[in-house]
C-alpha positions as CSV (number, residue, x, y, z in Angstrom):
1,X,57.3,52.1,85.2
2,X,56.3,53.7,88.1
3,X,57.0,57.4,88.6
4,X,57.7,58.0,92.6
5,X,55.6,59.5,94.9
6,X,55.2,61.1,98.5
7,X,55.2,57.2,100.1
8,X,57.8,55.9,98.0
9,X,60.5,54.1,99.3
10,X,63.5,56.8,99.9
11,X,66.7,56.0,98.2
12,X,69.6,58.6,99.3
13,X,72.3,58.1,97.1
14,X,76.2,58.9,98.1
15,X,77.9,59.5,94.7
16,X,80.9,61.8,94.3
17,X,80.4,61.8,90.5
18,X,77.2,63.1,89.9
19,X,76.3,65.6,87.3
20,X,78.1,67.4,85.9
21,X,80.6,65.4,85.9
22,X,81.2,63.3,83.0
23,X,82.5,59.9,82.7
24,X,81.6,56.2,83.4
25,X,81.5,56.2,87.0
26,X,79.1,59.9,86.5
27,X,77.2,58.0,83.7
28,X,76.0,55.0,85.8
29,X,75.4,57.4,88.5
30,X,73.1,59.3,86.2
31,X,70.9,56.1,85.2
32,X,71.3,54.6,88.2
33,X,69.1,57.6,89.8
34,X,67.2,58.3,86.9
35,X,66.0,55.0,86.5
36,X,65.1,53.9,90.1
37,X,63.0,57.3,90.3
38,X,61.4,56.0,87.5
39,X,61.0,52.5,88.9
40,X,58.7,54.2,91.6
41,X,61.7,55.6,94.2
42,X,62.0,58.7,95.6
43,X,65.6,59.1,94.8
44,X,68.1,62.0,96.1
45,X,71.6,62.0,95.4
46,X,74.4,63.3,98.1
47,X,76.9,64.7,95.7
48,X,79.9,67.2,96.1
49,X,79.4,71.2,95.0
50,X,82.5,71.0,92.9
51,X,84.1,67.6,91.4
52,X,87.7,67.4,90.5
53,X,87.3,65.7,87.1
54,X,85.9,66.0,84.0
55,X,82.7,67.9,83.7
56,X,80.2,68.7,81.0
57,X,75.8,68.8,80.7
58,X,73.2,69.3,82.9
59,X,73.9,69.7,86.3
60,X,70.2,68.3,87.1
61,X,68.6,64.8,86.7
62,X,64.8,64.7,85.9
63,X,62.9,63.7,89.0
64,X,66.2,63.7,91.1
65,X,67.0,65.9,93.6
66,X,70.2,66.7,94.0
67,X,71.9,67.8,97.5
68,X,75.2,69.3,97.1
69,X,78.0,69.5,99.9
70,X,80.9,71.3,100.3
71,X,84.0,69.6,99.2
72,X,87.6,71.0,100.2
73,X,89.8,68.8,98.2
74,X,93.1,69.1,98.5
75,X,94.6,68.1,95.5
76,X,93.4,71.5,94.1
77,X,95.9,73.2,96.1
78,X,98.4,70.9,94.7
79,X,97.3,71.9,91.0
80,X,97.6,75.2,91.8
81,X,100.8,74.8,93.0
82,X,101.5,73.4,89.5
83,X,100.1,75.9,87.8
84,X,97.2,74.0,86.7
85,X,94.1,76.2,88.0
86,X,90.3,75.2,87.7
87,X,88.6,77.0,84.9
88,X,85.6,79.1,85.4
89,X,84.9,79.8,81.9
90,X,81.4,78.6,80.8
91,X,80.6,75.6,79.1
92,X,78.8,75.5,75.7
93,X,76.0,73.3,75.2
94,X,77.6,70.3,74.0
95,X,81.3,71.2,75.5
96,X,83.2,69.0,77.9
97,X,85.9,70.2,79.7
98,X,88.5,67.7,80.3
99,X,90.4,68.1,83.2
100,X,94.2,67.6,82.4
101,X,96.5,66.1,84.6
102,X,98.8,68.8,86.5
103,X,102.6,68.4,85.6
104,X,104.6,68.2,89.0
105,X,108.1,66.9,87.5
106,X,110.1,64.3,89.9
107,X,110.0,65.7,93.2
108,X,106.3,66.8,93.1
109,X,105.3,63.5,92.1
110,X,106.8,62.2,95.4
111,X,105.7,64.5,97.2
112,X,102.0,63.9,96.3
113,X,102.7,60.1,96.4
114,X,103.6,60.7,100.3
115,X,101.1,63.3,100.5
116,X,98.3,60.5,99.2
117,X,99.6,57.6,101.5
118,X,100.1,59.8,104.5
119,X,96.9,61.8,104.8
120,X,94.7,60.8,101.7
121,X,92.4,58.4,104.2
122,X,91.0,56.6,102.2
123,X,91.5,59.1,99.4
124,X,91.8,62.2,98.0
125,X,88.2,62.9,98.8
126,X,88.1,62.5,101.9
127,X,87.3,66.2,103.0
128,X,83.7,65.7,102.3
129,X,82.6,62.7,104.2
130,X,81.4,65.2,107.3
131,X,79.1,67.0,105.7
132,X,77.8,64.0,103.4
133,X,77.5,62.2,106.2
134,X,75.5,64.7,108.1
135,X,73.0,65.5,105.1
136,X,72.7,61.4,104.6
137,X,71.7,61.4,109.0
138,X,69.5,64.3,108.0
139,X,67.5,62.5,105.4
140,X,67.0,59.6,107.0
141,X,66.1,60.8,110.0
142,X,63.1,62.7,108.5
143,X,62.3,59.9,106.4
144,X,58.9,57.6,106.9
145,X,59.1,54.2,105.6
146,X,61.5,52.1,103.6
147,X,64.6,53.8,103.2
148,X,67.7,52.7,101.7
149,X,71.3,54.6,101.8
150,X,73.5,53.6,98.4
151,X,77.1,54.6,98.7
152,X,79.6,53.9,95.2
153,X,83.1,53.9,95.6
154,X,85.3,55.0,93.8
155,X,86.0,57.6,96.0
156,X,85.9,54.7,99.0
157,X,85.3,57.8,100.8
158,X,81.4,58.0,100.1
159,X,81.1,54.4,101.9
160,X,82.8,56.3,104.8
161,X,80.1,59.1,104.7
162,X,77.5,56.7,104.1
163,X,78.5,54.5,107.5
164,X,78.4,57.3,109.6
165,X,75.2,58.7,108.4
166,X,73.3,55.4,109.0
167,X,74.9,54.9,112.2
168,X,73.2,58.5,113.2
169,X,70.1,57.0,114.0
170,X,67.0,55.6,111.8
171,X,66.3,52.0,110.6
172,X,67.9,52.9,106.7
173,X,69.8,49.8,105.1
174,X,73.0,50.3,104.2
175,X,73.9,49.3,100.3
176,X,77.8,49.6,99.2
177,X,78.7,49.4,96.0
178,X,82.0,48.6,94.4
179,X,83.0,49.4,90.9
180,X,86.7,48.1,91.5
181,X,87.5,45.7,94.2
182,X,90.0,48.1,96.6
183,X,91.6,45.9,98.7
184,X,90.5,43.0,97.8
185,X,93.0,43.0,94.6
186,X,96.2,42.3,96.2
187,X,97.8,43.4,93.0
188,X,96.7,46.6,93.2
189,X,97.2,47.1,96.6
190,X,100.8,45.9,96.2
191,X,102.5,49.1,95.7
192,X,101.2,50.7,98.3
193,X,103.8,50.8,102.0
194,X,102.6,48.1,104.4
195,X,101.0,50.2,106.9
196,X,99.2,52.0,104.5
197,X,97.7,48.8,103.3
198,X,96.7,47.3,106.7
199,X,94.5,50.7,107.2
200,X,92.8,50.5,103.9
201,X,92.2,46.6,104.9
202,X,90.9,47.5,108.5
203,X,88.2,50.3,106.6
204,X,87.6,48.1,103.8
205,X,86.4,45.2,106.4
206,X,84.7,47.7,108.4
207,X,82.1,48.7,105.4
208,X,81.9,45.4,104.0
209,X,81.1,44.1,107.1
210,X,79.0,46.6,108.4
211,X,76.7,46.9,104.8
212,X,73.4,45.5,104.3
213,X,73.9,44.5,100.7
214,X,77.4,44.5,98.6
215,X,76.9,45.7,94.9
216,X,79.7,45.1,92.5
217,X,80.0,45.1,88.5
218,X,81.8,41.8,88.0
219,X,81.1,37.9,89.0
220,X,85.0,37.7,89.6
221,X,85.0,40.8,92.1
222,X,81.6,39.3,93.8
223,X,83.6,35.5,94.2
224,X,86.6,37.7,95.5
225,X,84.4,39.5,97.9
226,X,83.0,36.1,99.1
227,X,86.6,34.5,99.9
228,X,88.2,37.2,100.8
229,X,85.6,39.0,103.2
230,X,84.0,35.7,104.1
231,X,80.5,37.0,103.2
232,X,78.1,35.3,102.3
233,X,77.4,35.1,98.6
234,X,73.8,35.8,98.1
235,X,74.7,39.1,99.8
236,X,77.0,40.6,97.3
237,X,74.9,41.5,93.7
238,X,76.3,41.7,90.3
239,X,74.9,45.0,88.8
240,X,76.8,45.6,85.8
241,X,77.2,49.3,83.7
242,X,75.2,48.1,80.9
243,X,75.0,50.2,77.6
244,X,72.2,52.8,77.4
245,X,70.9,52.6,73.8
246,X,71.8,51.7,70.1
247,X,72.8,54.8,68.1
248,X,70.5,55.7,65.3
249,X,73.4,56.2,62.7
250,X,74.6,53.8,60.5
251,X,77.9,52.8,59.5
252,X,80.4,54.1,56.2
253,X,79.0,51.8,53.0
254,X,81.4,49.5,51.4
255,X,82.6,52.2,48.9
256,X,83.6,55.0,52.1
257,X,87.0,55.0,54.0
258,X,86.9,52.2,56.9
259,X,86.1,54.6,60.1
260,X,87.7,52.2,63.0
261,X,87.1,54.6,66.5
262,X,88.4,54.0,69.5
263,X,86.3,55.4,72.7
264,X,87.5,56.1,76.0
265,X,90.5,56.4,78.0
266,X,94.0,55.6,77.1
267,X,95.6,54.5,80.5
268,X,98.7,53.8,79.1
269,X,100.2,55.7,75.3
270,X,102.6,52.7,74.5
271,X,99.1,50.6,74.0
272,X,98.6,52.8,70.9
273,X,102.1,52.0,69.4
274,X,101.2,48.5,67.9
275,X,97.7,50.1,66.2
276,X,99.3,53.5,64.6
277,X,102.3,51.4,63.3
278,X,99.3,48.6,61.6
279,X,97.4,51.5,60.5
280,X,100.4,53.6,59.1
281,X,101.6,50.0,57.1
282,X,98.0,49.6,55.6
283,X,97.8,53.0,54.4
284,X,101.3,52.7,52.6
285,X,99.7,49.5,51.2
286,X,96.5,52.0,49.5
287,X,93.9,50.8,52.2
288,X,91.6,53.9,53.0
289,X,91.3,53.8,56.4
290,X,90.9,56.2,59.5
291,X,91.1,55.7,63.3
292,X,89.2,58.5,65.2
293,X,89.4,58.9,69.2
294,X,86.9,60.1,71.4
295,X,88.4,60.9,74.8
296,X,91.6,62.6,75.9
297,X,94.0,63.6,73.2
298,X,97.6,63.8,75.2
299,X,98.2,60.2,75.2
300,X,97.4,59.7,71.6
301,X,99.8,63.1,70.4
302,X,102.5,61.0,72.7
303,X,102.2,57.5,71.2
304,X,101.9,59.2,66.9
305,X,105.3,60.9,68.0
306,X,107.1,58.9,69.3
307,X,105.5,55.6,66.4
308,X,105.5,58.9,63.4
309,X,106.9,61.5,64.8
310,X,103.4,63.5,64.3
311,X,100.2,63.1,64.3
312,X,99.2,61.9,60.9
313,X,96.0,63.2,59.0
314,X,94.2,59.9,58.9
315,X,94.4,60.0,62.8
316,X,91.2,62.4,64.1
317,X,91.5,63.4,67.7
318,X,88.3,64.3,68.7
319,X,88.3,64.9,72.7
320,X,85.5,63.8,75.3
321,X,82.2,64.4,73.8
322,X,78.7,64.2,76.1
323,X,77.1,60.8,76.9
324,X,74.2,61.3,75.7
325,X,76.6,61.5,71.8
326,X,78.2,58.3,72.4
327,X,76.1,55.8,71.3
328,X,75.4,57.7,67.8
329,X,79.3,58.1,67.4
330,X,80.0,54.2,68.1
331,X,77.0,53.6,65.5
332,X,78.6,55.7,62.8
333,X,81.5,53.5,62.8
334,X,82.8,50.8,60.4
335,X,84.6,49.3,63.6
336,X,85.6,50.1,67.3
337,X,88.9,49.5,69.3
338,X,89.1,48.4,72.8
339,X,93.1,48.4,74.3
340,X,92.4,46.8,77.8
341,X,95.9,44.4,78.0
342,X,97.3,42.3,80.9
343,X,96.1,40.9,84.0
344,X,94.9,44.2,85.8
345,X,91.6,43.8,84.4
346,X,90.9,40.1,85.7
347,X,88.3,42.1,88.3
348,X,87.0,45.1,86.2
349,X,84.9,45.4,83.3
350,X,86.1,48.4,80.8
351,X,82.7,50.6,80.6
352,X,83.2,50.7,77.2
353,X,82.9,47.3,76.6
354,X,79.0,47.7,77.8
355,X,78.7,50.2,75.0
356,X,80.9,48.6,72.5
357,X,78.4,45.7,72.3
358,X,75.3,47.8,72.4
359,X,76.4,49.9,69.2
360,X,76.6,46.1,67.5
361,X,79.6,46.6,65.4
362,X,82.4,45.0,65.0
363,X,85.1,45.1,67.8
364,X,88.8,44.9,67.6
365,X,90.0,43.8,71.2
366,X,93.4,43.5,72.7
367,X,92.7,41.9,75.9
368,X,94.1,38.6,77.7
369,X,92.6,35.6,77.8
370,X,90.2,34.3,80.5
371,X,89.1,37.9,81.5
372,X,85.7,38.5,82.5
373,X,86.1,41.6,80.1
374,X,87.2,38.6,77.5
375,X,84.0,36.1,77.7
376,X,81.6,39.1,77.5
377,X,83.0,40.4,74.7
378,X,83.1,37.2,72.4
379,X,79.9,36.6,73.8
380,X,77.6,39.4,73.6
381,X,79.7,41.1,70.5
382,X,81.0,40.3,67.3
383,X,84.9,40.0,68.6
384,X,88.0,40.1,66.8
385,X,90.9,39.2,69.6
386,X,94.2,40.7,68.6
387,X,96.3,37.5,70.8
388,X,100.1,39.7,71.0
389,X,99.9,43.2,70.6
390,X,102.1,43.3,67.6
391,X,101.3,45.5,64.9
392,X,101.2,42.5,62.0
393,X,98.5,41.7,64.9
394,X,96.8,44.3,64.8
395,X,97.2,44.0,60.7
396,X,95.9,40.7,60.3
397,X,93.1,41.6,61.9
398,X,92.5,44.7,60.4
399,X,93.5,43.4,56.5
400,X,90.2,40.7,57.6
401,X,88.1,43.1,58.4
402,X,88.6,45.9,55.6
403,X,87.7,42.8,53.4
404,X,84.3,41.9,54.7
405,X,83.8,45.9,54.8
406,X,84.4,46.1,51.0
407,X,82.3,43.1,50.8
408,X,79.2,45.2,52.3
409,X,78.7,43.4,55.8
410,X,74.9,43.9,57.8
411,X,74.8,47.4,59.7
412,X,73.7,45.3,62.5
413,X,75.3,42.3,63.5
414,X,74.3,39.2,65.4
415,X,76.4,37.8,68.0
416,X,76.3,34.6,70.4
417,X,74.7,36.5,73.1
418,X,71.6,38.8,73.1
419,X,73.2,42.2,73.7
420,X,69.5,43.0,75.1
421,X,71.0,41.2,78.7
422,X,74.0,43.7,78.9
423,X,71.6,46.6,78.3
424,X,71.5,49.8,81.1
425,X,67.9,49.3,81.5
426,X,68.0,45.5,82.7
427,X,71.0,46.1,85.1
428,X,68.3,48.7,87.0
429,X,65.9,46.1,87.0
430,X,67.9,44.2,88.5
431,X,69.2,46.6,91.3
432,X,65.5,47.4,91.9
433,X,64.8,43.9,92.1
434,X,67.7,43.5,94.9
435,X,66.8,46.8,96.5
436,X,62.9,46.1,96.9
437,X,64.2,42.4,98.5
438,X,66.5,44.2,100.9
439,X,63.5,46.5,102.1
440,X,61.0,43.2,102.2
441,X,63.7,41.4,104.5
442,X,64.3,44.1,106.6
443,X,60.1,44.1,107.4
């Protein structure tokens, strides 16, 4: 690796969730910068003075610099309104706080929805594209030599502030990259009214068009992108999030209760329903076995009421813990949950899927057949697909695997695929790789 130096090539990075924040859209941020410094770029990131999401570490990246703007977001008025204000408490070392989403009832949920179709363009973060886009014109203006702007949406509002500060003047290429597929997924943009969708589409075409390179995390969004942008393919990269390192720990012994942990966020409580009523079953049955979550709490309390009516002992809510934890906490496991059902995820990878298969235990998975998310994950980890999200589904699957626990499995199993090709490190090779070619065709 090469450490950068005053004639490196200058990469100014547009990311909304940068440090502090916490997350996986913050976390791939993080390596992303940290790892192309150290792959011999000069790397500084464009990143808000205050983000509207979870936040937690350091607010500074080892041979990053970091180049905050101001950021007037209005949906901080509207938690305020709600009663939900920012806290300015502290964090410890360690701590993340999790921002909580502000309860508006009825008629504040339709007022935001008309508030966020009407003047969220493109989003809710769209009050910092001015001055990010004046800081990007800034550094590239001053810069000498290959230089290369790199805007990540979510927020599709960084590609904005990244258009109009390479259209300022300079020779910089332009890189966008996608981590969900905007309008491209008609699905998705189904619910929105039909005006509201035709200006998304004329902005989405706009950067897509305009951008040197298009990065996304998924084949299926890159072969989307291809049809429905009529790009050419060997312009749009797969760079996916990649885990960051196996955990040292190792996992309960045959004789200890079964730890199965579930990581991440739970978009939707009733997911949860079929897995608390198989776990509450094989405890009446005498199995010893525990399900800990890492990551919000609220939706978890919901589903144990409304499937037990509390939350029982054997279910340990743990909250959002640092990234740099993760890994360790997966490799502690005896086995790790991933809920990701239905057809919504035919275009996105779960993040935790990456580090699911890095940790190399076992995984139980509730997803749909012929899912990107799907092949990787019966490919690169050992899989066990629960097919209807039933709780004698979630059983079965659990009954098999409490048996080859007691039977005192390998603390590191071997699947298909060599998890080595999903790992953080080679996806930055790879994005150097395309970066460096960018720069060479450009001359």
């Amino acid at each position: 690796m090469t450490p950068p130096t005053a004639a490196a090539p200058l990469l100014v990075l547009v990311a909304y969730y940068a440090p502090p924040a916490v997350g996986v859209a913050a976390n791939r941020m993080r390596a992303l910068a940290t790892g192309l410094a150290h792959r011999g770029w000069r790397v500084v990131v464009v990143a808000p003075e205050r983000v509207l999401y979870h936040t937690g570490g350091e607010a500074t990246l080892p041979g990053v610099e970091i180049d905050r703007v101001a950021n007037p977001e209005p949906s901080r008025w509207f938690r305020r309104l709600a009663g939900a204000a920012e806290s300015a408490t502290p964090l410890a070392s360690g701590e993340v706080r999790v921002l909580e989403p502000a309860g508006t009832g009825r008629v504040g949920g339709w007022l935001r929805g008309r508030v966020r179709d009407l003047l969220y363009i493109p989003d809710a973060q769209m009050g910092w594209i001015g001055k990010a886009a004046a800081r990007v014109r800034d550094r590239v203006a001053g810069a000498e030599g290959p230089t290369v702007v790199y805007s990540s949406s979510v927020p599709y509002s960084a590609h904005l502030a990244a258009l109009r500060g390479v259209e300022g003047g300079g020779r910089a290429l332009w890189v966008a990259e996608y981590r969900d597929p905007w309008t491209a997924d008609e699905a998705l943009m189904a619910a929105r009214p039909a005006w509201r969708r035709a200006v998304d589409r004329r902005i989405d075409r706009r950067i897509v068009a305009r951008a040197d390179r298009v990065v996304v995390t998924t084949e299926a969004t890159a072969d989307r992108f291809a049809t429905y942008f009529g790009r050419g393919r060997e312009t749009i990269h797969v760079v996916r999030n990649g885990w960051d390192r196996a955990g040292a720990a190792s996992p309960p012994g045959p004789d200890a209760t079964f730890q199965l942990l579930f990581a991440g966020s739970l978009l939707d409580s009733s997911w949860a329903d079929p897995v608390l009523s198989a776990l509450a079953e094989l405890r009446d049955g005498g199995r010893a076995i525990e399900l800990r979550v890492l990551g919000q709490a609220d939706p978890w309390r919901q589903a144990a009421g409304r499937v037990l009516g509390a939350v029982p002992g054997w279910l340990s809510l743990e909250g959002m813990v640092p990234p740099e934890a993760v890994p360790g906490r997966l490799a502690s496991a005896s086995a790790l949950l991933l809920l990701r059902p239905g057809r919504a995820w035919r275009y996105i990878v779960s993040g935790k899927t990456y580090d699911y298969v890095g940790a190399r235990r076992p995984i139980v998975a509730w997803t749909d057949d012929g899912t990107e998310m799907t092949a990787l994950l019966e490919r690169y980890g050992v899989t066990r697909r629960v097919g209807r999200g039933t709780p004698d589904a979630f059983a079965e699957v659990l009954t098999s695997l409490l048996e080859q626990h007691r039977a005192g499995w390998p603390e590191r199993l071997r699947p298909e695929g060599d998890p080595a090709d999903l790992a953080r490190s080679a996806q930055i090779d790879h994005l150097d790789a395309v970066l460096r070619d960018a720069v060479r065709d450009r001359g």
